[in-house]
Backbone bond lengths (Angstrom), bond angles and torsions (degrees), N, CA, C in turn:
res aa  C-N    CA-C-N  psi(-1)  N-CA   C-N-CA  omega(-1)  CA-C   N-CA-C  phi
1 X - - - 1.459 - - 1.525 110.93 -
2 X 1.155 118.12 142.35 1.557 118.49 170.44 1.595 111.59 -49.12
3 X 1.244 118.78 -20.12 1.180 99.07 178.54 1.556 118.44 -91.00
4 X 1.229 118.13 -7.60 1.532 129.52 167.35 1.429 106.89 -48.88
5 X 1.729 98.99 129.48 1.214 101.15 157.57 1.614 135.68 -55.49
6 X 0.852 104.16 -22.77 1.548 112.98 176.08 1.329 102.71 -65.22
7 X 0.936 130.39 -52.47 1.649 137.31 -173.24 1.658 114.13 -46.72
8 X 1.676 101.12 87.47 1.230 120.20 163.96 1.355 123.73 -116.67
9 X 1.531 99.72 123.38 2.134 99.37 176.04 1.189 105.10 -69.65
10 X 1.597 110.45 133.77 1.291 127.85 177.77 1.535 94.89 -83.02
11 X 1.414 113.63 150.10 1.561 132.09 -175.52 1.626 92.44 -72.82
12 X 1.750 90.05 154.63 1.848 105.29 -166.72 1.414 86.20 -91.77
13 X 1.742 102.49 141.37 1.524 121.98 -168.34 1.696 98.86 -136.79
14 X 1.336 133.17 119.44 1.116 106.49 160.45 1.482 122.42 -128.33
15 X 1.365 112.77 146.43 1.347 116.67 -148.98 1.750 91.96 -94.75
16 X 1.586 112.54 -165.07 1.265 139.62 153.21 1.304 116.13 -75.29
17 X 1.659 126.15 160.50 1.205 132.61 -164.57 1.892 84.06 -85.04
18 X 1.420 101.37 126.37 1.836 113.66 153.39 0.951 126.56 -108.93
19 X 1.354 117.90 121.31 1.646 116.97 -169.33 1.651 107.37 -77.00
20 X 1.234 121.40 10.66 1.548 123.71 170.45 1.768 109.39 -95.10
21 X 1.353 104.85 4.79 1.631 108.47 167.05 1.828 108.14 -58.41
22 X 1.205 84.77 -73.08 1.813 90.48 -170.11 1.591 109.28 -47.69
23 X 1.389 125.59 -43.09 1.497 105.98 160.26 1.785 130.06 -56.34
24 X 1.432 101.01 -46.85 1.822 87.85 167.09 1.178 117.82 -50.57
25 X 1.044 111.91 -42.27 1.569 117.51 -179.97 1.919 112.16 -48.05
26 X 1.441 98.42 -56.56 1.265 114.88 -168.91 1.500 98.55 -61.59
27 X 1.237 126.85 -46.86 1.426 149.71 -177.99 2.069 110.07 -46.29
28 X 1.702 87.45 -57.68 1.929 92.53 176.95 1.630 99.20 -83.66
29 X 1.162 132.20 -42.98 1.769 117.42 167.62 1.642 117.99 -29.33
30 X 1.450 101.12 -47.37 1.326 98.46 177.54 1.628 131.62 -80.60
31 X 1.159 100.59 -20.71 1.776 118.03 166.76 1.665 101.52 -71.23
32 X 1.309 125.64 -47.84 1.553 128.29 -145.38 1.946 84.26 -88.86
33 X 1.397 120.08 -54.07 1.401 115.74 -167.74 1.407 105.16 -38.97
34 X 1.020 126.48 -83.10 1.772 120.60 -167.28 1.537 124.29 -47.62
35 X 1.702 98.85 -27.63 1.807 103.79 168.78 1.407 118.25 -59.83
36 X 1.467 110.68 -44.08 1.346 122.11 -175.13 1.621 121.06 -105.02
37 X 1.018 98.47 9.12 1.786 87.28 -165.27 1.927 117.96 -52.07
38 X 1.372 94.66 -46.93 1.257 90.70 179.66 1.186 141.86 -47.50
39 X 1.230 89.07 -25.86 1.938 113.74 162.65 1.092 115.03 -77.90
40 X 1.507 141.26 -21.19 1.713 140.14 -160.27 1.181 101.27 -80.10
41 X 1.383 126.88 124.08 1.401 127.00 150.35 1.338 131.60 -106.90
42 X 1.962 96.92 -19.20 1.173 94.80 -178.79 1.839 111.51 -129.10
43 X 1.278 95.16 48.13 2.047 99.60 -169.22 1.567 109.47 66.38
44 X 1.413 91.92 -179.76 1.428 123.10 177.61 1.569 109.20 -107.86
45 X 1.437 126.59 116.62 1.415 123.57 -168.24 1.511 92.50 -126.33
46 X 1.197 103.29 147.07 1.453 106.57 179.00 1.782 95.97 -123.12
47 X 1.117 84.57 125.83 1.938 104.74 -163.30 1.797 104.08 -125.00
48 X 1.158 91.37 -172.44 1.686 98.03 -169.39 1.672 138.67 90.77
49 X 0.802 131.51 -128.31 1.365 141.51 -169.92 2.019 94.89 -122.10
50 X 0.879 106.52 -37.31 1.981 112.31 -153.24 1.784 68.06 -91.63
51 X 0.905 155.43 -72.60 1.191 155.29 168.75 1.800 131.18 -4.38
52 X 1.722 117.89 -31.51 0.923 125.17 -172.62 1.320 102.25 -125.80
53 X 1.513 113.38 117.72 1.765 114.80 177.22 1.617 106.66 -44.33
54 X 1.525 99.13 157.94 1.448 119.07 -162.13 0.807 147.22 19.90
55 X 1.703 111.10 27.00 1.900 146.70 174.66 1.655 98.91 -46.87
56 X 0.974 119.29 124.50 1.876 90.30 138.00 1.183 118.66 -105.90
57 X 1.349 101.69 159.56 1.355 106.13 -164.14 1.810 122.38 -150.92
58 X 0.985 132.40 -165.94 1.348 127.33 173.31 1.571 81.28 -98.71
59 X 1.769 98.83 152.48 1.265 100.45 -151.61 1.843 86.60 -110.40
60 X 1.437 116.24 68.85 1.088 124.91 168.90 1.553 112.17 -111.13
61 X 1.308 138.92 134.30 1.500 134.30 -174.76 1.565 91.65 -82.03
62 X 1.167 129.44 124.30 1.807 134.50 149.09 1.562 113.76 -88.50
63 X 1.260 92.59 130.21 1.846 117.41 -172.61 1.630 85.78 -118.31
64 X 1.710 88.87 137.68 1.595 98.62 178.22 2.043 83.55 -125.75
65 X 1.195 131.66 123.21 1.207 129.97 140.93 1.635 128.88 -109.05
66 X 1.250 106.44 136.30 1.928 118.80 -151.54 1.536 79.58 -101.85
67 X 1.709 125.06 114.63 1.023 138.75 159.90 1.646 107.06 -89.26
68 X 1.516 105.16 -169.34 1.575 101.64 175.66 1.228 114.57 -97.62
69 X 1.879 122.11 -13.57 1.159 131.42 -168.56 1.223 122.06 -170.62
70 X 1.336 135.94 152.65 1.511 124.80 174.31 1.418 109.16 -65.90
71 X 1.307 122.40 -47.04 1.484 131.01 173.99 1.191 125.18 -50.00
72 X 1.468 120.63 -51.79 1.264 149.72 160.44 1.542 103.67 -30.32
73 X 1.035 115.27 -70.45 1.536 137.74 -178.57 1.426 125.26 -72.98
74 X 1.492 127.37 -11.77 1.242 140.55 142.36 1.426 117.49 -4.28
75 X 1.366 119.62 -67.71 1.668 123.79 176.15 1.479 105.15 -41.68
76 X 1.486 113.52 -56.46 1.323 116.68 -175.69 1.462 122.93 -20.85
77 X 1.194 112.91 -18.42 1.627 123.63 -149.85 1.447 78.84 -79.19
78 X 0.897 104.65 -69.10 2.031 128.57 -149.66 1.509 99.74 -59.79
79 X 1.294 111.62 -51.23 1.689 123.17 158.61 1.235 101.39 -18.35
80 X 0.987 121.26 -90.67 1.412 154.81 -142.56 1.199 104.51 -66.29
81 X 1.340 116.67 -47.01 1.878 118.63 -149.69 2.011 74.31 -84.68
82 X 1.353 110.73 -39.47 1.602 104.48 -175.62 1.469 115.44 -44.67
83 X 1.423 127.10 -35.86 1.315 127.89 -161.71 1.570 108.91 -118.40
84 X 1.304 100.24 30.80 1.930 117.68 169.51 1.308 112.05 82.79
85 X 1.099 119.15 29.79 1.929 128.69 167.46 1.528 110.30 -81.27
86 X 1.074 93.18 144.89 2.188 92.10 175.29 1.427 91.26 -112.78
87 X 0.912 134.15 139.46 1.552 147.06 162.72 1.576 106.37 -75.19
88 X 1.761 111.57 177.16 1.262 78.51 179.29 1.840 67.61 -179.63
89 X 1.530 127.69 125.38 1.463 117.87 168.77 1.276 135.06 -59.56
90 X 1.482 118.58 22.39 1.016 120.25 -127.19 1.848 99.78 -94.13
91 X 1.111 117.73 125.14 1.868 119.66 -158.10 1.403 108.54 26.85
92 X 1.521 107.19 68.69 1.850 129.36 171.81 1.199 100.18 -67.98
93 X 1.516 134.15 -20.78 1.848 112.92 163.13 1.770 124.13 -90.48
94 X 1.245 90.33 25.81 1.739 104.28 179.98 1.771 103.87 -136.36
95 X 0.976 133.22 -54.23 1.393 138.95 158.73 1.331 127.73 -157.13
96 X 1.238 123.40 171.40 1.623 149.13 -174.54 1.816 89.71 -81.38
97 X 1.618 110.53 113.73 1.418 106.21 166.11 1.309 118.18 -140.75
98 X 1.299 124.81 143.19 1.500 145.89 -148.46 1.565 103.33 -149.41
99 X 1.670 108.07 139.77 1.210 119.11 156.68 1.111 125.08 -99.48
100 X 1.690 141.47 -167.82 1.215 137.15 106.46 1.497 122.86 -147.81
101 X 1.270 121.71 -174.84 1.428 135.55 -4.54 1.313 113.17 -53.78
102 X 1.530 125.97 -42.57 1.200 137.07 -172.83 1.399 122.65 -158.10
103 X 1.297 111.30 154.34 1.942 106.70 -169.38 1.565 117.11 -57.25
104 X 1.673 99.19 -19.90 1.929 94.23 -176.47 1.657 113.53 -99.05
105 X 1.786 98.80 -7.74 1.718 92.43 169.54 1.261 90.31 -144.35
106 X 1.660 111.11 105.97 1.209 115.12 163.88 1.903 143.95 -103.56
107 X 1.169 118.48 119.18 1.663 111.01 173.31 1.007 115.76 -87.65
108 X 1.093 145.22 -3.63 1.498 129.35 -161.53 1.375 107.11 -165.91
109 X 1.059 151.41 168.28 1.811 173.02 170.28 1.601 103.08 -161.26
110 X 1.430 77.86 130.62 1.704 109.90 153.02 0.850 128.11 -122.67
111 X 1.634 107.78 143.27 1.969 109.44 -175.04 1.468 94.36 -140.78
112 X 1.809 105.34 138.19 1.478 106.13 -155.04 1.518 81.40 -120.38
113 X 1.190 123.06 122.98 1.619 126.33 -147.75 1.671 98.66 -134.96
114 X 1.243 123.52 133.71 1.545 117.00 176.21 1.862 110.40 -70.38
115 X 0.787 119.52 138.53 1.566 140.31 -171.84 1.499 91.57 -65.38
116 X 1.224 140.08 -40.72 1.302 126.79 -164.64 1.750 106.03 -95.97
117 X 1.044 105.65 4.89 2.123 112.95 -164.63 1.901 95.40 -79.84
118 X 1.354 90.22 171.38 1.412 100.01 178.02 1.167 125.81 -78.71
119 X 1.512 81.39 -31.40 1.968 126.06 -160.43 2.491 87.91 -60.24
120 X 1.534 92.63 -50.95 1.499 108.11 -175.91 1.451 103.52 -65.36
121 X 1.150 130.68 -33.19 1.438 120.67 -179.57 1.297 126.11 -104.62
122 X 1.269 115.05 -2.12 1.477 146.42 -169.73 2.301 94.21 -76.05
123 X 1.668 84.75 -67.70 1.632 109.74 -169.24 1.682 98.58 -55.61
124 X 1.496 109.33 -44.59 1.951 99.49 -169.39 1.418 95.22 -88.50
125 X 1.571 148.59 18.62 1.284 128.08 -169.45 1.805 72.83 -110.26
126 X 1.383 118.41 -59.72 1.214 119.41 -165.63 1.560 123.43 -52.72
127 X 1.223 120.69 -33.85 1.874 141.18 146.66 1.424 96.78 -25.74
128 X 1.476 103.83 -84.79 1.708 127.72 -151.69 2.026 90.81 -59.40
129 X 1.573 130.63 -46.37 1.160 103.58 -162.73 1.778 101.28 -85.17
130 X 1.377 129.04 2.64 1.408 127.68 -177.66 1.691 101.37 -73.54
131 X 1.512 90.92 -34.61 1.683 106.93 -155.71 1.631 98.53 -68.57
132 X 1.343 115.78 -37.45 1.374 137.50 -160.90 1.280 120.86 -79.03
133 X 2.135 98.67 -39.78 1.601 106.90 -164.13 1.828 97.03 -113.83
134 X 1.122 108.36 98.14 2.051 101.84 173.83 1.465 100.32 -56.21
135 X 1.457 142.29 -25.12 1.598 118.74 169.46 1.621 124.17 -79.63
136 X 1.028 111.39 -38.98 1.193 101.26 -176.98 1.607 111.21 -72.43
137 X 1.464 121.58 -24.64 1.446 137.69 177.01 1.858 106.01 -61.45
138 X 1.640 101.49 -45.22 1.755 99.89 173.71 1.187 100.15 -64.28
139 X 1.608 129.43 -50.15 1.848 119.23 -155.66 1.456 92.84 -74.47
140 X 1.573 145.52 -29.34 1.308 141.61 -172.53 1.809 100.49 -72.70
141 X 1.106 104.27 -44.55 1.929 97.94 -171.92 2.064 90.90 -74.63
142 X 1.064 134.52 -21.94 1.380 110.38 -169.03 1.653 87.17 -100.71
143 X 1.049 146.19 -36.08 1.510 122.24 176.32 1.532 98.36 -58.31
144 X 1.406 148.33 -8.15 1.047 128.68 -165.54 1.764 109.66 -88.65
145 X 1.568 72.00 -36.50 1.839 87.69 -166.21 1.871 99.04 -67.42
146 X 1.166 106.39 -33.51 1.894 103.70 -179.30 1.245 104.08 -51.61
147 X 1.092 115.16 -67.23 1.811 144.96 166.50 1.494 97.00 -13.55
148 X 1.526 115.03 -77.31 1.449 125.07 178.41 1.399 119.82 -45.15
149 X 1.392 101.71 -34.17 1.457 78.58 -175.51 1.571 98.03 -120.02
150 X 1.303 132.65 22.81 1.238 120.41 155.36 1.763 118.09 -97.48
151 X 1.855 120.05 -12.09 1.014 97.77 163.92 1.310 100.31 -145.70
152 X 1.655 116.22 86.06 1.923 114.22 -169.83 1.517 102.54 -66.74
153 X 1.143 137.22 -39.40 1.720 121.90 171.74 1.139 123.22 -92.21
154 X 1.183 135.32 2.42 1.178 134.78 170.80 1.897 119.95 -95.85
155 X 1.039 107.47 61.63 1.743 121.55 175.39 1.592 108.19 -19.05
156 X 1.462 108.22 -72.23 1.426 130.07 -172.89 1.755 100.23 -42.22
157 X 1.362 118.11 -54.78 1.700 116.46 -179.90 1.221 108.65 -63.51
158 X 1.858 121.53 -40.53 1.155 109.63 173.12 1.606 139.28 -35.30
159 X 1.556 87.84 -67.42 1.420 113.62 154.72 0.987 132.80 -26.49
160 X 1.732 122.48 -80.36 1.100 124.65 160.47 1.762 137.71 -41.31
161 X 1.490 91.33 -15.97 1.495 110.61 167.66 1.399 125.42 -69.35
162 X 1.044 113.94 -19.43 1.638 127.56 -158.94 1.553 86.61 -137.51
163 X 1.251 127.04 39.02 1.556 113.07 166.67 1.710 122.49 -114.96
164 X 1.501 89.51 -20.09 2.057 106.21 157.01 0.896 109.73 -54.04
165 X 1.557 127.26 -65.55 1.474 130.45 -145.69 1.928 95.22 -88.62
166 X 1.369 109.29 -21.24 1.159 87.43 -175.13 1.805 120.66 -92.41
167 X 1.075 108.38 -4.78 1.696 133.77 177.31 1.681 93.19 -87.72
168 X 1.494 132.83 -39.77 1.527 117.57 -161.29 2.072 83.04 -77.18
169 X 1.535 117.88 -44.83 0.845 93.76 -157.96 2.004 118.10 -84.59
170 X 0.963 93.27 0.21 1.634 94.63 -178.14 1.674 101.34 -96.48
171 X 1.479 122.39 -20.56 1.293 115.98 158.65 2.140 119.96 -57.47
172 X 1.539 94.10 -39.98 1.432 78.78 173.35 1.516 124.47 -84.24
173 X 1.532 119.66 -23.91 1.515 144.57 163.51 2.133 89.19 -35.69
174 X 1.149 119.44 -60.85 0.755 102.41 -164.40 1.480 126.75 -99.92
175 X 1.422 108.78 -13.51 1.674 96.78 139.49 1.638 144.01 -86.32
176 X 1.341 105.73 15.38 1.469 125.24 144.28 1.260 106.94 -73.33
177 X 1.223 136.48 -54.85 1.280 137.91 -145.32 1.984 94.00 -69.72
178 X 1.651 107.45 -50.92 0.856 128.94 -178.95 1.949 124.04 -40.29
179 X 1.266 91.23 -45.60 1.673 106.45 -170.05 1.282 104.33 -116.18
180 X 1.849 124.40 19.98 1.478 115.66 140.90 1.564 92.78 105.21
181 X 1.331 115.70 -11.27 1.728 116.31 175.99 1.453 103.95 -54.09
């Protein structure tokens, strides 16, 4: 839990693109499907940075799963924290999110996201146009790297750093998406 003492952010690191992403990925899809299914409404998407060939990225795999509800999906917690997930409140009116092994060395995040949210269609439009467009994918990996190295412990600035470019571009992702582009 965030409130655990243990709960330390590991400093932002970002690696080279590894083509052994999409298998971890493929690897925790297959562990997480049978834990959760009953909850899945909308798959297992593997999103993020580790997500788009020759990204770099923090070398954490991001799992996006589209439940039917935050409420709905509640159990999930207990699931989860059972089979070595850390929970974590972290924007609890957008989704349920968890790391592991642990908050100061992390591989992986999950975000258990309602299938009908924006937040859910926002993240796979923004994937699919990185995946699609090699320019906007170069100007996204070098705002990252500024980012990185202008604030390596500070996550929250990171973040918030990369939240323009990532709203201009999932705003147009999705009026392409819209008019059949």
């Amino acid at each position: 839990e965030w409130t655990d003492p243990r709960w330390v952010d590991e400093a932002i690191h970002l690696s080279d693109y590894d083509p052994a992403w999409p298998r971890a990925f493929e690897t925790e899809a297959a562990a997480l499907r049978p834990l959760l299914e009953e909850w899945i409404t909308g798959g297992i998407h593997h999103v993020g940075s580790t997500a788009v060939p020759g990204m770099i990225a923090k070398p954490v795999i991001d799992i996006m799963i589209g439940v039917s509800s935050l409420e709905n999906s509640r159990p999930c917690i207990e699931v989860l924290r059972e089979a070595g997930w850390w929970y974590a409140p972290y924007r609890p009116d957008t989704m349920h999110w968890f790391c592991r092994p642990s908050p100061a060395h992390r591989t992986h995040h999950l975000h258990l996201v309602p299938t009908g949210s924006d937040w859910y269609q926002a993240e796979l439009a923004f994937r699919d146009h990185l995946r699609a467009d090699p320019v906007d994918a170069d100007r996204y990996a070098r705002l990252k790297q500024d980012l990185a190295r202008r604030f390596p412990n500070d996550r929250e600035a990171y973040t918030e750093g990369k939240s323009a470019f990532i709203a201009r571009i999932t705003a147009r992702a999705g009026k392409h998406r819209h008019s059949g582009h």
